[in-house]
N, C-alpha and C positions, 0 to 999 in steps of 0.2 A: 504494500500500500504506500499512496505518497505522499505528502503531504499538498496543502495548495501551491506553495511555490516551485513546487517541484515538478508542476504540471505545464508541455508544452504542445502544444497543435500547430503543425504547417501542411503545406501541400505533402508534402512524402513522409514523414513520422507522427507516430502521436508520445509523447516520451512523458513516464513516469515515473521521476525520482532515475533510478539507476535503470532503470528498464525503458525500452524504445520497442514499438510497435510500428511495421512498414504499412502506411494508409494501405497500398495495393493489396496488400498480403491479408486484411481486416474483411469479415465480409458479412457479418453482421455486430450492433452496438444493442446489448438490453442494460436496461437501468430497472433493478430490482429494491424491493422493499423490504425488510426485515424488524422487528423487535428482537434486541438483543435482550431484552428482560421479560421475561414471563410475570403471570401473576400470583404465583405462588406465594411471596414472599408477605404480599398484603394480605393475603387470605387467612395465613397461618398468624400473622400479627393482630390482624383485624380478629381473628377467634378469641387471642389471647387476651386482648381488650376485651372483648365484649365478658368472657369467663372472668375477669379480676373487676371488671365493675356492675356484673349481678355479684361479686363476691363482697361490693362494699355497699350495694343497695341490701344484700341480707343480713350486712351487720350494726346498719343502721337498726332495726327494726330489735336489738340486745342493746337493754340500758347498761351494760358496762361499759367503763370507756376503757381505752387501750388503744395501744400503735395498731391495731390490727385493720383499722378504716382508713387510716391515713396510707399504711401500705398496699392495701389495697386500690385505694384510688390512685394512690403514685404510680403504682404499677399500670393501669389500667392507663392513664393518661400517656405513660410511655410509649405502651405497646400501640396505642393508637395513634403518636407521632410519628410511631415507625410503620403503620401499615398505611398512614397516608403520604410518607414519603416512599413508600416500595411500588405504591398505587403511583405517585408522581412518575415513577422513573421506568414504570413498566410502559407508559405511553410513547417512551422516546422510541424515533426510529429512526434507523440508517437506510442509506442509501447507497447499492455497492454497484457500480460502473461496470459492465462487464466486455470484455472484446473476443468473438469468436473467431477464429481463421479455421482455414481447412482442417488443419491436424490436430486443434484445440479450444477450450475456451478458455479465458485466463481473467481474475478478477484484477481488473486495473487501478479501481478508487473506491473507496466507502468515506461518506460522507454524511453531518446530519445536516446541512443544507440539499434540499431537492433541489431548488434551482440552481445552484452552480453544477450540479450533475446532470441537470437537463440541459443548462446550456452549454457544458464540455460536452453531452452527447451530439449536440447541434453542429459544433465545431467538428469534430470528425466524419460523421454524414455528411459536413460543407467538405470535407476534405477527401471523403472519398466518391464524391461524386465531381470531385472537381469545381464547385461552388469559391472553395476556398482559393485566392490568388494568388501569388509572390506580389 
């Protein structure tokens, strides 16, 4: 993978970071979508919230007092910072560049901007259809 600045397009290469791909050689561009985070991680958080705070609504309802509500609720307030930030991060998605030639396909970029992936895929479609000029 390359980064942005390591990214070039002209009439005869398409070159990423250390790697160069020959336009002619190129003969199809997909641009794929992916989550790299599932939603596992809010579901099991989000349980565990929900389990520590009926655990501190049912110790509300015992007149003795004790740390036991207070950890409860802490806990419960935790796990629910963490299953809305696991919820946050499962929404991100990449975007991975991919270039197929005869004998392979090879992943060129992953990015989480879609437009600069749609518009590097524009640039080499301009480039192997010859759109693209010197």
């Amino acid at each position: 993978m390359a980064n942005k600045m390591d990214v070039r397009v002209d009439q005869d290469f398409a070159r990423f970071g250390n790697k160069s791909y020959a336009i002619n050689k190129i003969n199809s561009v997909e641009v794929r979508e992916r989550k790299p985070h599932g939603l596992t991680g809010a579901v099991v958080f989000g349980a565990l919230a929900l389990l520590f705070g009926m655990s501190f609504l049912g110790q509300l309802s015992i007149r003795e007092s004790g740390g036991g509500r207070f950890v409860a609720l802490a806990l419960a307030a935790i796990f629910g910072c963490l299953a809305y930030l696991a919820w946050k991060r499962s929404k991100t998605v990449e975007y991975q560049l991919f270039l197929m030639t005869s004998s392979s396909e090879a992943q060129a970029l992953v990015s989480r901007d879609g437009a600069e992936i749609q518009a590097l895929r524009n640039q080499i479609e301009g480039a192997m259809t010859g759109a693209l000029r010197r």
